[in-house]
MARBA-3410 file (N, C-alpha, C, O; in Angstrom, 1 decimal):
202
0.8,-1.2,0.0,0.0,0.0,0.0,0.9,1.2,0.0,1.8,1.5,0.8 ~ 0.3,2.0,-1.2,1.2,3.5,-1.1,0.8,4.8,-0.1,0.0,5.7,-0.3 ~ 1.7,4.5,1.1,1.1,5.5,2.1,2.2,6.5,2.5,2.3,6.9,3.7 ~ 3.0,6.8,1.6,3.9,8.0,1.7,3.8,9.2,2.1,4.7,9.6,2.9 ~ 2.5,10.1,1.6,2.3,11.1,2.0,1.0,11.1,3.2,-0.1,11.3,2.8
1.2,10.8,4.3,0.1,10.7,5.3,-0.9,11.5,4.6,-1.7,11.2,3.8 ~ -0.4,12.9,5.1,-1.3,13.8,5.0,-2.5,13.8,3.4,-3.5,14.6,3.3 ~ -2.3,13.2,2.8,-3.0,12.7,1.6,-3.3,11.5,1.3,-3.4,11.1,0.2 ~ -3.5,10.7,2.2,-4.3,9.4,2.3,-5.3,9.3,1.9,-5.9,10.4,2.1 ~ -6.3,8.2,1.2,-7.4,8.7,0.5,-8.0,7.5,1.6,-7.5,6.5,2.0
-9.4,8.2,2.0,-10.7,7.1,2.4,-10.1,6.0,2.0,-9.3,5.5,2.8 ~ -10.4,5.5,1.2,-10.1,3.7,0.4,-8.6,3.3,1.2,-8.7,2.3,2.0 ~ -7.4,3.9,1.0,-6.5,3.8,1.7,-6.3,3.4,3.2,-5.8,2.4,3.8 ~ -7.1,4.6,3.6,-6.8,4.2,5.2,-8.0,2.9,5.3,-7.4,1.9,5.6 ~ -9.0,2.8,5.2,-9.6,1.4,4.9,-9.4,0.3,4.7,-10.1,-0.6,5.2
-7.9,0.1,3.7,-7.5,-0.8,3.9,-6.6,-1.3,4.9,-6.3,-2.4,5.2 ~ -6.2,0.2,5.4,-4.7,0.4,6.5,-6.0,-0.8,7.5,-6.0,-2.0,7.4 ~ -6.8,-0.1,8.1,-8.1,-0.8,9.3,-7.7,-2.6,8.7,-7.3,-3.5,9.4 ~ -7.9,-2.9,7.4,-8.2,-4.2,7.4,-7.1,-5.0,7.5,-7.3,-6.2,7.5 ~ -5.6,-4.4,7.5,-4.7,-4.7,7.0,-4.4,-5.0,8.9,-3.8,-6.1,9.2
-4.6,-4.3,9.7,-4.5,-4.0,10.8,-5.7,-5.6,11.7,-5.2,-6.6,12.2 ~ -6.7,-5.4,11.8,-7.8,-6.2,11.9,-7.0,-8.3,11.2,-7.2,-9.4,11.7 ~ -6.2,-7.9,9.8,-6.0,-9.1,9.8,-4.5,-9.4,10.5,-4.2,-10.6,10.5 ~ -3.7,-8.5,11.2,-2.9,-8.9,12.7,-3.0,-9.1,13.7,-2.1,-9.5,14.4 ~ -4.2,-8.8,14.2,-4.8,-8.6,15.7,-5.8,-9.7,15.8,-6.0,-10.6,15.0
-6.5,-9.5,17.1,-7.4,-10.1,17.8,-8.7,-9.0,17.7,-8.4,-7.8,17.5 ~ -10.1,-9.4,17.8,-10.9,-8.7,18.1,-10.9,-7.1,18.6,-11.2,-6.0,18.1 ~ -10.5,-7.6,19.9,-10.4,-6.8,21.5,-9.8,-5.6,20.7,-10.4,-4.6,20.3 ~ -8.3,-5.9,20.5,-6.9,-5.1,20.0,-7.5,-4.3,18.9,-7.5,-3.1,19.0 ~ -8.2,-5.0,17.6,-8.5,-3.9,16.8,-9.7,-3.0,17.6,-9.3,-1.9,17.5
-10.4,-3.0,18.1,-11.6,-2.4,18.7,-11.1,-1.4,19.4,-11.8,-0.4,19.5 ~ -10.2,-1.5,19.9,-9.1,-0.3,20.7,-8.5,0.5,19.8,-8.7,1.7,19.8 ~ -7.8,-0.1,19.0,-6.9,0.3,18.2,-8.1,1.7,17.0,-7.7,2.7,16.5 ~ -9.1,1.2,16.9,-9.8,2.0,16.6,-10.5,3.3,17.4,-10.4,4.4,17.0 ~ -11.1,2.9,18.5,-11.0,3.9,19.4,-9.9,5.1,19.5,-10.0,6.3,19.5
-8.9,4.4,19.7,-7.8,5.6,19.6,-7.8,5.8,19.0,-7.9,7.1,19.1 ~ -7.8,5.6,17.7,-8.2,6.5,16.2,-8.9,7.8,17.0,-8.7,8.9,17.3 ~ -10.0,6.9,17.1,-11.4,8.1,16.8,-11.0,9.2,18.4,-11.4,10.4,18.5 ~ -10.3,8.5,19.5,-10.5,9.6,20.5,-9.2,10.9,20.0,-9.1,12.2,20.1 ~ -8.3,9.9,19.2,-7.0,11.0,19.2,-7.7,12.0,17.9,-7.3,13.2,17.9
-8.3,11.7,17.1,-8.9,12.2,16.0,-9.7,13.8,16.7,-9.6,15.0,16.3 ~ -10.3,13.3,17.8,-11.1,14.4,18.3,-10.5,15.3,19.2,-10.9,16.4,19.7 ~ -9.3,14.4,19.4,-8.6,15.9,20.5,-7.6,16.4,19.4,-7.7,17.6,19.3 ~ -6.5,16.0,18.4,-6.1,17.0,17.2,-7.3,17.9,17.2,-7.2,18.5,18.2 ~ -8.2,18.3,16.7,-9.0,18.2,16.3,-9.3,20.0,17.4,-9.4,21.2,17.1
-9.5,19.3,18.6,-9.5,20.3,20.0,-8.3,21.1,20.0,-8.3,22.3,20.4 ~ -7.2,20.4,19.5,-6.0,21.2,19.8,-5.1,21.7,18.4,-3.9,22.1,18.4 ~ -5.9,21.6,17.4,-5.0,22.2,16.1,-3.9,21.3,15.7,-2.9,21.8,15.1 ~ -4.0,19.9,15.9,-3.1,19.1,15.2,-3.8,18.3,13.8,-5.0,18.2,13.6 ~ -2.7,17.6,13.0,-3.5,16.9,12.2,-4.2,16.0,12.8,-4.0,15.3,13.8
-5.5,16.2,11.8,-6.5,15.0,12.4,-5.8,13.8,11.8,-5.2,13.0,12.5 ~ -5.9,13.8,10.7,-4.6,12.6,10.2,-4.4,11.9,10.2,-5.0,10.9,9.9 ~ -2.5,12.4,10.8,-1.7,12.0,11.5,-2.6,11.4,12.9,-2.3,10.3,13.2 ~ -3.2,11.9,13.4,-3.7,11.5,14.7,-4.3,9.9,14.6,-4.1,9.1,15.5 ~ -5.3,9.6,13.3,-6.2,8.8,12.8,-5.3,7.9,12.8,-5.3,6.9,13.5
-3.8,8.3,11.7,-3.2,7.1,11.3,-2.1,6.4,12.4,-1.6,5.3,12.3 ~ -1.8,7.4,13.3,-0.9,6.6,14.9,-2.0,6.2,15.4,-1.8,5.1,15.9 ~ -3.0,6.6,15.6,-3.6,5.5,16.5,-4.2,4.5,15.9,-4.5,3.6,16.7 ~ -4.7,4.0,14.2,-5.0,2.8,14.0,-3.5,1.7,13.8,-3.6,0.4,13.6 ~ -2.6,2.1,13.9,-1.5,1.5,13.5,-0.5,1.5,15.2,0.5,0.9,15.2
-0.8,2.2,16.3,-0.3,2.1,17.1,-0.3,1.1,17.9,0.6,1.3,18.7 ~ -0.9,0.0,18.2,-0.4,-1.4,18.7,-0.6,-2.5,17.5,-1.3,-3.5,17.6 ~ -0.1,-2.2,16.8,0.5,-3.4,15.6,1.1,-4.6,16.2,0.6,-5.7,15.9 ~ 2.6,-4.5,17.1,2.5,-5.4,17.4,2.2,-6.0,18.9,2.8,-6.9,19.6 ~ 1.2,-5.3,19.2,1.3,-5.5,20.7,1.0,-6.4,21.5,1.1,-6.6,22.7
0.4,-7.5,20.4,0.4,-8.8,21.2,1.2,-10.0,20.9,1.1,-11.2,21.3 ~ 2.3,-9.2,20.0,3.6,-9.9,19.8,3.9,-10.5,21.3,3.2,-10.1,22.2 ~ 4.9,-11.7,21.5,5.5,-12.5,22.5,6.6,-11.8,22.8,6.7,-10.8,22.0 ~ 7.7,-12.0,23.8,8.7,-11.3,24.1,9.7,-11.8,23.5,10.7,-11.1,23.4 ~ 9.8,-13.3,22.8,10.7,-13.9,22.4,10.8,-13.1,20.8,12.0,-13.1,20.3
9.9,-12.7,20.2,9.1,-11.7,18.7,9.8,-10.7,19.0,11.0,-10.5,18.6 ~ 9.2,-9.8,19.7,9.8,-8.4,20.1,11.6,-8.3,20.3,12.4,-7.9,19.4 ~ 11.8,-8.8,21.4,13.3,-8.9,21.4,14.0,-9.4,19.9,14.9,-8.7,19.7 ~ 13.7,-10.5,18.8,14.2,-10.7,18.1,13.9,-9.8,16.8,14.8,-10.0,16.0 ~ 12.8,-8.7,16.3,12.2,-8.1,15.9,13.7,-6.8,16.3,14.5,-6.5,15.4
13.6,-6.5,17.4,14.3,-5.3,17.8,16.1,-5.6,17.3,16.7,-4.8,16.5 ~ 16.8,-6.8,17.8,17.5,-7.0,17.4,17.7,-6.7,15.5,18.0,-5.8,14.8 ~ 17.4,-7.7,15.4,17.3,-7.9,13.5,17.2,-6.5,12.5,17.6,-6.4,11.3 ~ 16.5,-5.6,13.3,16.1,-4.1,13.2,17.1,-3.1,13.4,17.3,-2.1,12.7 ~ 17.7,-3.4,14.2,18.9,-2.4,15.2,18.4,-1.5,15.8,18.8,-0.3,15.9
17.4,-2.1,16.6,16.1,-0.9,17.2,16.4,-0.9,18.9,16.1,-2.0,19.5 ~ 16.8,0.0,19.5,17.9,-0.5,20.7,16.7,-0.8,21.8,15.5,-0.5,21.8 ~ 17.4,-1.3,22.5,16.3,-1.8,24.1,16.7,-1.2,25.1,17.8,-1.5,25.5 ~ 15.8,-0.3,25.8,16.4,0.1,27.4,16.4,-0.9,28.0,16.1,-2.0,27.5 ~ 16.7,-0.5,29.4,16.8,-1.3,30.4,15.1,-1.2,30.5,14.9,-2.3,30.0
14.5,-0.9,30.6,13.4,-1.0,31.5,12.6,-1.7,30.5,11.7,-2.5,30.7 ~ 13.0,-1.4,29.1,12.2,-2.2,28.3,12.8,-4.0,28.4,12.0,-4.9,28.2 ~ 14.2,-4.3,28.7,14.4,-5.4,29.1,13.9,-6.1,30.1,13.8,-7.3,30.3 ~ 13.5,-5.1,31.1,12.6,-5.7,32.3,11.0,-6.1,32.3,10.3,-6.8,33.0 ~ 10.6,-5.1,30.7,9.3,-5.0,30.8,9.4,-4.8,28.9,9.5,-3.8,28.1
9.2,-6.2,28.5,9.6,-6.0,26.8,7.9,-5.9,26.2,7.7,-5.8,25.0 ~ 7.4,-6.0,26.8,5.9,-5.4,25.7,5.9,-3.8,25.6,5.3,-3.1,24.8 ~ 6.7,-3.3,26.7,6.7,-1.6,26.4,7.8,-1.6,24.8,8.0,-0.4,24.4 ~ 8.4,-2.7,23.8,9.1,-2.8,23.0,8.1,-2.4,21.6,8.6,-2.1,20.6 ~ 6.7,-2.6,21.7,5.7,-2.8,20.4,5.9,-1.2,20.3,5.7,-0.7,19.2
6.2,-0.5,21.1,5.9,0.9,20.6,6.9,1.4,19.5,6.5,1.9,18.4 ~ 8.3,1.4,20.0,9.0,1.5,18.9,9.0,-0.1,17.2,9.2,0.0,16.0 ~ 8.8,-0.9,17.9,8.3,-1.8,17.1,7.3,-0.9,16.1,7.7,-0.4,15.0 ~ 6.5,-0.9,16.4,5.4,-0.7,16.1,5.4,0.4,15.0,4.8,0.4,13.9 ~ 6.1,1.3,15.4,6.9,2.8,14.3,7.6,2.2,13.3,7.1,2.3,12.1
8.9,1.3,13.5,9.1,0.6,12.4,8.3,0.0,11.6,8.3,0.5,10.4 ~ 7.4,-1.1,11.9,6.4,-1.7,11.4,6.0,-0.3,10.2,6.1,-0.1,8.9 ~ 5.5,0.4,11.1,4.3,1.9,10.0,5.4,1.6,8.8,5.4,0.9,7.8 ~ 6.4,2.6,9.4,7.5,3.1,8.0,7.9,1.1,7.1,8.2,1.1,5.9 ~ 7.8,0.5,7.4,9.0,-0.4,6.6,7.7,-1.0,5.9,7.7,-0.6,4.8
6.1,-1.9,6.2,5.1,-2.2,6.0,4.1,-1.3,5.7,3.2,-1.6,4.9 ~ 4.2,-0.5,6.2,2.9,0.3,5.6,3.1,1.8,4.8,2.3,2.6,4.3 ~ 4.8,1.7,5.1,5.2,3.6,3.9,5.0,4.7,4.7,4.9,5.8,4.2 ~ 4.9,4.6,6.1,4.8,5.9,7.0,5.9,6.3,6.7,6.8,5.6,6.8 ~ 6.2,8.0,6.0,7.2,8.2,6.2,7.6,9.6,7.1,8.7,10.1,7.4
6.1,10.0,7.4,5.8,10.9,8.4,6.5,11.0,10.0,6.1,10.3,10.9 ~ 7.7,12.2,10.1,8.3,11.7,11.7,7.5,11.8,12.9,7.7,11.1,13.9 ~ 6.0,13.1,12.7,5.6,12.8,13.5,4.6,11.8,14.1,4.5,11.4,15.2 ~ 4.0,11.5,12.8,3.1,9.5,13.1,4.1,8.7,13.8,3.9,8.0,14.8 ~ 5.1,8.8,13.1,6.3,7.8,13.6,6.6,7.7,15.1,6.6,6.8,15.9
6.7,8.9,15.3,7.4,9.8,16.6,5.8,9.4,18.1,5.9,9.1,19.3 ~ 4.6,9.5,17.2,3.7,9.4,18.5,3.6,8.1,18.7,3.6,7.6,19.9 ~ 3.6,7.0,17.2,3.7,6.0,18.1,4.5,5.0,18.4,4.1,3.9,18.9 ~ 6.1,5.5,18.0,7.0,5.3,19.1,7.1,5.5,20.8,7.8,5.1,21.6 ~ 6.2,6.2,20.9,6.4,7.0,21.9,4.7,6.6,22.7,4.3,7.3,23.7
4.1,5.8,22.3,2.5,5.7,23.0,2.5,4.9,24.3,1.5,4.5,25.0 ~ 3.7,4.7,24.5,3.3,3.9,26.1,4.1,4.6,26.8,3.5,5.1,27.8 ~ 5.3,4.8,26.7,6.2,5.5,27.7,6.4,6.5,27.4,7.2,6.7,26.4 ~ 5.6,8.1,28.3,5.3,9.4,27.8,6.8,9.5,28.6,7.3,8.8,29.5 ~ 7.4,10.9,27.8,8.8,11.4,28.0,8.6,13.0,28.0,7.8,13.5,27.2
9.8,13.9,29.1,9.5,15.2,28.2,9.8,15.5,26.8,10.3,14.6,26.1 ~ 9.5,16.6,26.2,10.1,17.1,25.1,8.8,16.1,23.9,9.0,15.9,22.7 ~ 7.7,15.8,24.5,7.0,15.2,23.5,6.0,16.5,22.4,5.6,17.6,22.9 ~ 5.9,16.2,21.6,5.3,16.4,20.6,3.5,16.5,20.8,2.8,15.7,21.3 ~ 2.9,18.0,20.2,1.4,17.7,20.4,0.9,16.7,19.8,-0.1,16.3,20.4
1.3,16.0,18.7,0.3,14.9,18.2,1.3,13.2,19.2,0.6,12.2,19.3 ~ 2.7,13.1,19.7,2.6,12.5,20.7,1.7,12.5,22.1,1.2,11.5,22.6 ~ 1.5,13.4,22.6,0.7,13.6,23.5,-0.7,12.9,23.3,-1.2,12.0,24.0 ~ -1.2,13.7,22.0,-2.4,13.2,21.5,-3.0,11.9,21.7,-3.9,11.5,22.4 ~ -2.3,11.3,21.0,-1.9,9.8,20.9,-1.4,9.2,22.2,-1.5,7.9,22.1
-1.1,9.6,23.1,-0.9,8.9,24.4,-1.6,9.1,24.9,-1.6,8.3,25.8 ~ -2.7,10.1,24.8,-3.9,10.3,26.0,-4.9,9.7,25.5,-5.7,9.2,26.3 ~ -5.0,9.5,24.4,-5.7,8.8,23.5,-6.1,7.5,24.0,-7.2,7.1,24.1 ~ -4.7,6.9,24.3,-4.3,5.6,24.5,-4.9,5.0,25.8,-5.3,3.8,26.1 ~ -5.0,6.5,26.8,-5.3,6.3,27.8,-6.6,5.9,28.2,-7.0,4.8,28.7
-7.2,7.1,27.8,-8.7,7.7,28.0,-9.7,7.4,26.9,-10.5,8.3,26.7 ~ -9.9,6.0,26.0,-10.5,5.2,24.8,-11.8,4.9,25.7,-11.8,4.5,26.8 ~ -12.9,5.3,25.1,-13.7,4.5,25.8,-14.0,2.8,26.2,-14.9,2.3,26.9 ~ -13.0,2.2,25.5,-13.0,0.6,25.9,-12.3,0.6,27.6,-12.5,-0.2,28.5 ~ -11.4,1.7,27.7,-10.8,1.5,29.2,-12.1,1.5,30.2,-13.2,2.0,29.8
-11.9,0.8,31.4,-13.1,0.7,32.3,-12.8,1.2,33.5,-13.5,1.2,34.4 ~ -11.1,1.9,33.6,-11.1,1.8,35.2,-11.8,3.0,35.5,-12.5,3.5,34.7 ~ -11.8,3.5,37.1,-12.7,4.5,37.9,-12.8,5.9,37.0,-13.7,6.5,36.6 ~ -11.3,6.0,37.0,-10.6,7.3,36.5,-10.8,8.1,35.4,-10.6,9.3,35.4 ~ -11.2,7.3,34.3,-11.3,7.5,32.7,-11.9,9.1,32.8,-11.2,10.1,32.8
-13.2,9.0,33.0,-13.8,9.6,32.8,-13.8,11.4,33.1,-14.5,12.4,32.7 ~ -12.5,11.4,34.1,-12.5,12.0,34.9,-10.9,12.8,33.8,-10.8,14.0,33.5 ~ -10.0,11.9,33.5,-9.1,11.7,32.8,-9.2,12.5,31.3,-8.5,13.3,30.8 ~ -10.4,11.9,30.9,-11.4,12.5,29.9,-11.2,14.0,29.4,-10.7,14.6,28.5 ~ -11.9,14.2,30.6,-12.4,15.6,31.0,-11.4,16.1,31.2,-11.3,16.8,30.1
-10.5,16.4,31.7,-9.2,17.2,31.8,-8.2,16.8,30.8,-6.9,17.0,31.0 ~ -8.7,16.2,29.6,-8.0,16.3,28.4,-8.6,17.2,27.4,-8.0,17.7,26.4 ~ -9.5,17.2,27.7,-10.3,18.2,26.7,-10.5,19.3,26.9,-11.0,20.1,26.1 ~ -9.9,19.7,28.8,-9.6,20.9,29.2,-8.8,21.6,29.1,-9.0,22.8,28.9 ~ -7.8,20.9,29.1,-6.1,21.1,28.2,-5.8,19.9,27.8,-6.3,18.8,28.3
-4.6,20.1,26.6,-4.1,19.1,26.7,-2.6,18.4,27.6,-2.5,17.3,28.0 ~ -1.9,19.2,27.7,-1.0,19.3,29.1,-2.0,18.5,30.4,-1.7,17.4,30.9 ~ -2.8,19.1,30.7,-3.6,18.9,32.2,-4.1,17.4,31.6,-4.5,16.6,32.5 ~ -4.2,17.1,30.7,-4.8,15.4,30.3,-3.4,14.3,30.4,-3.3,13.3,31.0 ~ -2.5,15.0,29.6,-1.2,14.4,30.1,-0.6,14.3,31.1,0.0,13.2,31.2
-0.5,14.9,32.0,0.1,15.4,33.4,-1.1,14.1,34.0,-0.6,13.1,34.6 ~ -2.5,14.0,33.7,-3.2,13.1,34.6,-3.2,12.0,34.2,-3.2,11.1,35.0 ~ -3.1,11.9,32.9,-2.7,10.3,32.8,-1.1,9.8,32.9,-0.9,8.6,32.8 ~ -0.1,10.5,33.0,0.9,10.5,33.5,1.3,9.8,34.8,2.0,9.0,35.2 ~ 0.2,10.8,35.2,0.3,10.3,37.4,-1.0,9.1,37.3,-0.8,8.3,38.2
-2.0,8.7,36.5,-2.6,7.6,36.6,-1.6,6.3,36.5,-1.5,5.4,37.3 ~ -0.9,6.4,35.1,0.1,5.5,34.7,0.6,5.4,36.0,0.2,4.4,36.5 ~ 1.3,6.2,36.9,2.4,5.6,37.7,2.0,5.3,38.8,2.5,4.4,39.4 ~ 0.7,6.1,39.5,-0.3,5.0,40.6,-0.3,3.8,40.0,0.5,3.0,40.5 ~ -0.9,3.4,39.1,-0.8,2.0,38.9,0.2,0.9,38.9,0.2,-0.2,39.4
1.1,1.7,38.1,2.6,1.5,38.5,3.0,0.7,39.7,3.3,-0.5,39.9 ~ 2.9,2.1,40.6,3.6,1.3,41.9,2.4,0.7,43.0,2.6,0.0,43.9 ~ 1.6,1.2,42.5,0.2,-0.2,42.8,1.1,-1.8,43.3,1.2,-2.5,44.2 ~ 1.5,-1.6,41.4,1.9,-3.5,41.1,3.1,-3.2,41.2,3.9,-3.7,40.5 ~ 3.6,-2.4,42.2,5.4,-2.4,42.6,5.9,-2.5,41.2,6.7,-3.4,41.1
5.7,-1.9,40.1,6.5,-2.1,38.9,7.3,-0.4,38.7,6.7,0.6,39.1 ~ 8.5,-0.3,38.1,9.4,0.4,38.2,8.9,1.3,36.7,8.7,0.8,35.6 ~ 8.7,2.8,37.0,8.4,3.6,36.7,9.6,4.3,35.7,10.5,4.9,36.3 ~ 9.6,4.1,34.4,10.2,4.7,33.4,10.5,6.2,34.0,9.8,7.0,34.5 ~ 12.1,6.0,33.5,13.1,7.2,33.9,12.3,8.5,33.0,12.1,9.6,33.3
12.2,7.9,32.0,11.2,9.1,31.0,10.5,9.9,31.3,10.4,11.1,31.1 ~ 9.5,9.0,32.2,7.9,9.5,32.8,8.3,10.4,33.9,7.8,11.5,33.9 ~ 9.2,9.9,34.8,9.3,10.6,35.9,10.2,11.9,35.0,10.4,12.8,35.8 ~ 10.6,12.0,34.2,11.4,13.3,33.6,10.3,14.4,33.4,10.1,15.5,34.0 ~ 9.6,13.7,32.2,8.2,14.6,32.1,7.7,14.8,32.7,6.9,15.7,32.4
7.6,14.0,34.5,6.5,14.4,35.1,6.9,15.3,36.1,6.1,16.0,36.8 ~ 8.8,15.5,36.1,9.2,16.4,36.9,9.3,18.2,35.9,9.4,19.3,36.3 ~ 9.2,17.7,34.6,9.3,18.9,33.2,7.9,19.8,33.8,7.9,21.0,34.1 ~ 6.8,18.9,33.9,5.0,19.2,33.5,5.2,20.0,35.0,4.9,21.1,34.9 ~ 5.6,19.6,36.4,5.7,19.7,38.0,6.1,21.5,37.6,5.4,22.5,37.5
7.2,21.3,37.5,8.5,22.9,37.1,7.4,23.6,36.4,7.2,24.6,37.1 ~ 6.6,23.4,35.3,5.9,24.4,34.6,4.8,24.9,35.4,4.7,26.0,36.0 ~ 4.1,24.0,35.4,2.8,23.8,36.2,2.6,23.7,37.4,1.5,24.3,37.7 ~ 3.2,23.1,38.5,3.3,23.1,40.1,2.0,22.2,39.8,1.5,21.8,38.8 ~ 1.8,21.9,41.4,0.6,20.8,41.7,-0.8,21.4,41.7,-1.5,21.8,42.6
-1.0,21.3,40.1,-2.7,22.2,39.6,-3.2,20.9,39.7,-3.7,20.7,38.5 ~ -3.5,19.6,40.4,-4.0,18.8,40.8,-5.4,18.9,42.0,-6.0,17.9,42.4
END
């Protein structure tokens, strides 16, 4: 499929992108994966980014996310696609950059910032990008999520988009250390970047 120029994707195209997508996945995964389309679609949208770009990282942003770890790791290798530490500890946070290659090498993304949000859709970092953000809150706040918070998460993304990030930021890492799991050096960067700008408007 010729998908070089995002920003000129035709209907029929991204259509196939959905089926091309639908025939990698599971049910559940595409149903999400669509969601975030449509939530990040509507906050570009709120915030002056491409709608797009937004449509096309989030149908294409967990491509391979239900890859195994034995996939991923050998995927990343073969690639030259480097592994943190924390993604060695925790290798499904690997589909994201996975997942960017996937766009560009399979599907012709050659757009840095589609590339860039969903590289970047699970482990938020400072210095991100409005259509990264997008795409990460996106990720968050889908109406298929069920926990307490969504809703609430929701709403203060469409209040700002900073104040949506900053809360699913601190959601991610309650959960986090909920399950005692070790909180990406990234997140706590950004979440000390978002702290310095903003103070605790919580």
């Amino acid at each position: 499929m010729a998908t070089n120029a995002p920003l000129s994707l035709s209907g029929s195209d991204f259509i196939k992108m959905c089926a091309d997508i639908r025939a990698r996945t599971d049910e559940h995964r595409f149903r999400h994966a669509l969601s975030v389309a449509r939530v990040a679609e509507r906050l570009a949208f709120r915030y002056g980014v491409s709608r797009l770009k937004a449509r096309i990282a989030g149908i294409l942003h967990d491509v391979a996310r239900l890859w195994k770890a034995d996939a991923l790791f050998a995927y990343a290798e073969g690639h030259g696609l480097p592994v943190s530490d924390t993604a060695r500890k925790a290798p499904v946070l690997m589909h994201a950059a996975i997942g960017a290659e996937i766009a560009r090498s399979e599907f012709g993304i050659e757009d840095p910032d589609v590339l860039g949000a969903i590289a970047h859709h699970t482990v938020a970092g400072a210095g991100m990008s409005d259509l990264e953000k997008v795409v990460y809150v996106a990720d968050s706040i889908e109406p298929g999520r069920t926990f307490p918070q969504r809703s609430a998460l929701e709403a203060a993304a469409f209040r700002s988009l900073d104040e949506g990030l900053l809360a699913c930021v601190r959601a991610s890492m309650d959960h986090l250390n909920e399950r005692r799991l070790a909180v990406a050096q990234e997140t706590l960067d950004l979440h000390d970047e978002m702290m310095r700008r903003y103070g605790d408007a919580s």
